[in-house]
C-alpha positions in Angstrom: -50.8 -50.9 -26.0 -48.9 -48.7 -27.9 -50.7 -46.9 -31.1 -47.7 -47.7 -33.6 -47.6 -51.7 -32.2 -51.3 -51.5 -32.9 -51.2 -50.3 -36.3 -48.5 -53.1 -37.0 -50.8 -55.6 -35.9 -53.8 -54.2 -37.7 -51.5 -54.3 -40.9 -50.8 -58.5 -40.4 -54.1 -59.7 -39.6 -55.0 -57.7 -42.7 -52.6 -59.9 -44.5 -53.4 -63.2 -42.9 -57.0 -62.5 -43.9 -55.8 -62.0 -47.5 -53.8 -64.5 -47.7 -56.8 -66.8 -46.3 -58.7 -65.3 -48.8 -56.6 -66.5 -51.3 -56.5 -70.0 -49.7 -60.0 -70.3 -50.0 -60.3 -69.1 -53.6 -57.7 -71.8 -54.3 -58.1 -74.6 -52.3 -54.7 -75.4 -52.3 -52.8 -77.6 -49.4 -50.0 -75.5 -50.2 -51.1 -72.2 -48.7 -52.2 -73.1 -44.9 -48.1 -73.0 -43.8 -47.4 -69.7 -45.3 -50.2 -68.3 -43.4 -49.4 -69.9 -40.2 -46.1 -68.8 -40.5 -47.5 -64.8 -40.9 -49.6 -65.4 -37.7 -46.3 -67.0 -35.7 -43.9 -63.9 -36.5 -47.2 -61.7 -35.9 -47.1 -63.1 -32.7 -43.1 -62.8 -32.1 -42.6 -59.1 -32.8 -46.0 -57.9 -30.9 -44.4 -59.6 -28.4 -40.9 -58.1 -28.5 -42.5 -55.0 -28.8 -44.6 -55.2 -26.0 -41.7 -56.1 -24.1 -39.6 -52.8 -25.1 -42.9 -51.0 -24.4 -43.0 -51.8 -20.3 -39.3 -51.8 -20.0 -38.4 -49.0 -17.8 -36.5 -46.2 -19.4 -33.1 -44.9 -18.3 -33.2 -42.3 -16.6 -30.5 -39.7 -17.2 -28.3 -38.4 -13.9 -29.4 -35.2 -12.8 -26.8 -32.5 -13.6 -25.2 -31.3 -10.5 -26.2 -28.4 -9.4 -23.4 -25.1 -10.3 -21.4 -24.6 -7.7 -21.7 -21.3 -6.3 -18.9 -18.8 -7.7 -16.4 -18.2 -4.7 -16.6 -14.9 -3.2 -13.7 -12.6 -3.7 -11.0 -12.6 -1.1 -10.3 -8.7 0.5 -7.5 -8.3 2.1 -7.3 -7.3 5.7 -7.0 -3.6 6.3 -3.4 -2.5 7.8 -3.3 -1.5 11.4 -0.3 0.3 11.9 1.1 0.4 15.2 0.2 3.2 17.6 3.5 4.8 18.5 4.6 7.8 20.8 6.6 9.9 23.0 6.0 8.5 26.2 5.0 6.0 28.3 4.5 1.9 27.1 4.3 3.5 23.5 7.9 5.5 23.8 10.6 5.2 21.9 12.0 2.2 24.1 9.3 0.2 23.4 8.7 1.1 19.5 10.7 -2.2 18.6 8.2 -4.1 20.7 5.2 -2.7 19.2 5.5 -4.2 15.6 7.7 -6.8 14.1 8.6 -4.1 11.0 9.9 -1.7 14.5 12.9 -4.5 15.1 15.9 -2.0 13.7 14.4 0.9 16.4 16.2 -1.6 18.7 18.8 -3.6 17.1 19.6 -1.6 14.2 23.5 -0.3 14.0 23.2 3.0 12.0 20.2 4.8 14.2 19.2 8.6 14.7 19.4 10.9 15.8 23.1 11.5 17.1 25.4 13.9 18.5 27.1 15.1 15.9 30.3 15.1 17.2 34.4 14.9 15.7 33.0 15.2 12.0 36.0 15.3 9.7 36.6 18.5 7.9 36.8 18.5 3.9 35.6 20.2 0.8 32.1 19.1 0.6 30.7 19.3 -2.1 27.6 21.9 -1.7 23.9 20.9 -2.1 22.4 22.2 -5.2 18.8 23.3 -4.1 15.9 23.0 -6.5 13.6 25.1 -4.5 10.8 27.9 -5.6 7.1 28.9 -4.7 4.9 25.9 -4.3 1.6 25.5 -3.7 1.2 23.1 -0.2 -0.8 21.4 2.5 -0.5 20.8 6.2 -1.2 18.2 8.2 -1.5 17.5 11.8 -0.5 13.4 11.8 -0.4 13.3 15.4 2.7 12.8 15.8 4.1 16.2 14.6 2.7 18.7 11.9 3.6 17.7 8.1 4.0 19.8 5.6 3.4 18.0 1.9 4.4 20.3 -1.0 3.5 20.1 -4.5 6.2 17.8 -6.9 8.6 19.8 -8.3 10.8 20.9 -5.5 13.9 18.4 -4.5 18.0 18.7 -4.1 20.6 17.1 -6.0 24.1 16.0 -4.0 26.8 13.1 -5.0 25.3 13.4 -8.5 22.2 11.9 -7.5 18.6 14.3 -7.2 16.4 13.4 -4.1 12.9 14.8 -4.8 11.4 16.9 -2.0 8.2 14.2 -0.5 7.4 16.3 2.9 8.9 18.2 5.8 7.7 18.3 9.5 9.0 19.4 12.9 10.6 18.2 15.9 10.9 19.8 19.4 13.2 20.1 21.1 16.1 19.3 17.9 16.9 15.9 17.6 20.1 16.1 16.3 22.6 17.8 18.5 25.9 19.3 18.1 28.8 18.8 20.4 26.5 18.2 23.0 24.2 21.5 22.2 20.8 20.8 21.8 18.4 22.8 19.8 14.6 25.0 20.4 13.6 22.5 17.1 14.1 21.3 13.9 12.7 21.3 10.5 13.0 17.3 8.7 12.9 17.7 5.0 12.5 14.1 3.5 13.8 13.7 -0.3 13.6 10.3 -2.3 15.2 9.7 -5.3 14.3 7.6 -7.9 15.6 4.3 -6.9 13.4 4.8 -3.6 17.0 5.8 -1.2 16.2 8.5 1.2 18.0 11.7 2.4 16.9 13.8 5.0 17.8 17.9 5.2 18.0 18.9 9.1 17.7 22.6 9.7 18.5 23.1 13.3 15.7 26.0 14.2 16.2 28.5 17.6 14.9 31.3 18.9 15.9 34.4 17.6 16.7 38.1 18.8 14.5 39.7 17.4 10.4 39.9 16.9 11.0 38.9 12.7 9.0 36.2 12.1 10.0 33.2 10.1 8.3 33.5 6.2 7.7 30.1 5.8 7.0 28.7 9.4 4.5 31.3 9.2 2.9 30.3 6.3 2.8 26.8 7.8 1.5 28.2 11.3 -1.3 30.5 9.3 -2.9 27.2 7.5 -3.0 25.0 10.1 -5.9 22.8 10.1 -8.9 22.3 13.3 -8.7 19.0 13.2 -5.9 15.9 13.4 -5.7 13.7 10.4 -6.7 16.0 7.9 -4.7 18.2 5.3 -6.0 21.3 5.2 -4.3 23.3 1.7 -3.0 26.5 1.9 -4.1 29.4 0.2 -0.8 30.7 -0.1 2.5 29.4 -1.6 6.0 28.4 0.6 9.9 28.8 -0.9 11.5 26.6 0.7 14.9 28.4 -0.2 13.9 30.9 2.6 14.3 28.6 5.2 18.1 27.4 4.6 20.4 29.4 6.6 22.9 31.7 4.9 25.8 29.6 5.5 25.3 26.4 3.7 27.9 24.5 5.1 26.4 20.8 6.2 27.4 17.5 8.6 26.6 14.2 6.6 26.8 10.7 7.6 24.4 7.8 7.2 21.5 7.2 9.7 17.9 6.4 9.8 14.4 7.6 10.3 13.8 8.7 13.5 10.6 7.3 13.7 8.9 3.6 13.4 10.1 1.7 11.6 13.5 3.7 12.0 14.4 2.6 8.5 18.7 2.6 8.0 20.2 3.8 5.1 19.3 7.1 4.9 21.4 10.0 4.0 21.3 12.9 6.7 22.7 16.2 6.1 22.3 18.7 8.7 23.1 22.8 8.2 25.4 23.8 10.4 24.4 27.4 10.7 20.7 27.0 12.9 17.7 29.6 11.6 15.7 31.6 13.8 12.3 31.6 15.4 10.3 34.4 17.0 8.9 33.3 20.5 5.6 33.2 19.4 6.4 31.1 17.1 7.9 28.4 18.9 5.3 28.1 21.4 2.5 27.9 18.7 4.4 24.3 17.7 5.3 24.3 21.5 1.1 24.0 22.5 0.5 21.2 20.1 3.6 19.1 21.0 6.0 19.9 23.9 8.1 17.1 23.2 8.9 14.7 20.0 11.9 14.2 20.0 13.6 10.7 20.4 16.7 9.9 22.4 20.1 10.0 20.8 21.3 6.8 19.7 25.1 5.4 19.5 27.1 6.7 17.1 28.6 2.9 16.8 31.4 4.3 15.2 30.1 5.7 11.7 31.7 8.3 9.5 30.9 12.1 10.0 31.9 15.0 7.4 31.7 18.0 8.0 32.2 21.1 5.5 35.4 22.9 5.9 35.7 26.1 7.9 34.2 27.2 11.4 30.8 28.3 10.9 29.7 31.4 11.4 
């Protein structure tokens, strides 16, 4: 039995025992119901509270248990499409490759082109923003890249493209009235709005042994291995590989690569710069041919700047 009913029991026998004390001192009839009545509500609530002693206690739900924090989602790494020259991964079969590839097939405004029946006016000349840079080359795989320190760019139209990277192509992309070149230098620009332009500096061997200043410099740091910049200890100008002539064609094309990207603003020197033999087959040894197929001139605009060139 539970101590505290005890002690409440303890306490009303202790009273019925005074009070039949009391009944015995006086003798009275008058006393015996009282006392009776003690004993009967003794009896009630040590009953009650024997009854809330054995009934079982709630029990309380167990919590449920935390659930388990969910673990954080990383996105899948980017496989970018291999892409070549030749064979099921040539340039007719860079569309099929990747879905971002679709304008290397379908797209209206590709390169390169043959730069042909431009229209002769007073372009407006390209105001260079060229001077010694610090720089780093990189064999991609696909061509060698040149990635220059920020500073360098061009400004045409009213709009300034900052210089991003230049690399090479053999034989040129781009011809000219049919004439096809030993190479050519791609100088990719962006301007702030993210619209590219691309400078095409036709490049061909030479007649004499002079070698070009900054193809040599690029030739000179040229790393062991693919897929790694290797910097230069030397600096490029990249003002000493524009012609003399500046004279330009411009007209709207594309990347000549994956994803061959439209909307980019090509303008390519008229006057071609020259290569020493050994110079060209350095570039010639790591890739005889990247070059992609001209593409359909579907009837787009080409300026030219007036005057024959030289």
């Amino acid at each position: 039995m539970n101590k505290r009913i005890c002690v409440a029991a303890a306490c009303l026998l202790a009273l019925a025992a005074h009070a039949q004390d009391a009944k015995n001192t006086k003798s009275t009839p008058s006393t015996a119901e009282p006392v009776e009545a003690l004993r009967q509500r003794l009896a009630e609530r040590l009953a009650t509270r024997e009854e809330a002693a054995s009934a079982p206690r709630a029990r309380t739900a167990p919590r449920p248990a935390p659930k388990p924090a969910p673990k954080p989602v990383r996105p899948e790494p980017v496989h970018h499409a291999h892409w070549g020259y030749a064979g099921d991964v040539g340039p007719e079969h860079w569309a099929e490759l990747a879905p971002e590839n679709k304008l290397c097939a379908v797209g209206t405004r590709q390169s390169p082109i043959d730069i042909r029946e431009g229209l002769a006016v007073d372009l407006e000349p390209i105001a260079f923003d060229y001077h010694a840079s610090a720089f780093s080359v990189l064999d991609n795989g696909h061509t060698v890249q040149v990635n220059v320190e920020p500073g360098n760019g061009l400004t045409v139209m009213g709009r300034r493209y900052e210089l991003v990277q230049f690399h090479f192509h053999r034989p040129s992309e781009e011809r000219v009235n049919g004439r096809q070149f030993d190479m050519v230098a791609h100088l990719v620009h962006k301007d702030a709005e993210g619209r590219l332009a691309v400078l095409a500096v036709l490049l061909e061997r030479g007649r004499d042994d002079r070698p070009q200043p900054v193809v040599q410099a690029v030739w000179a740091a040229l790393p062991l291995e693919k897929g790694e910049a290797l910097p230069a200890q030397s600096r490029i100008d990249l003002s000493q590989l524009l012609p003399a002539d500046r004279g330009y064609y411009t007209y709207m094309g594309s990347l000549t690569t994956p994803p061959c990207t439209e909307g980019v603003l090509w303008m390519v020197m008229r006057q071609p710069v020259a290569l020493t033999a050994q110079q060209l087959d350095v570039f010639a040894r790591l890739y005889p041919m990247n070059a992609r197929p001209l593409q359909a001139g579907s009837g787009r605009l080409i300026k030219e700047s007036a005057g024959s060139p030289p």
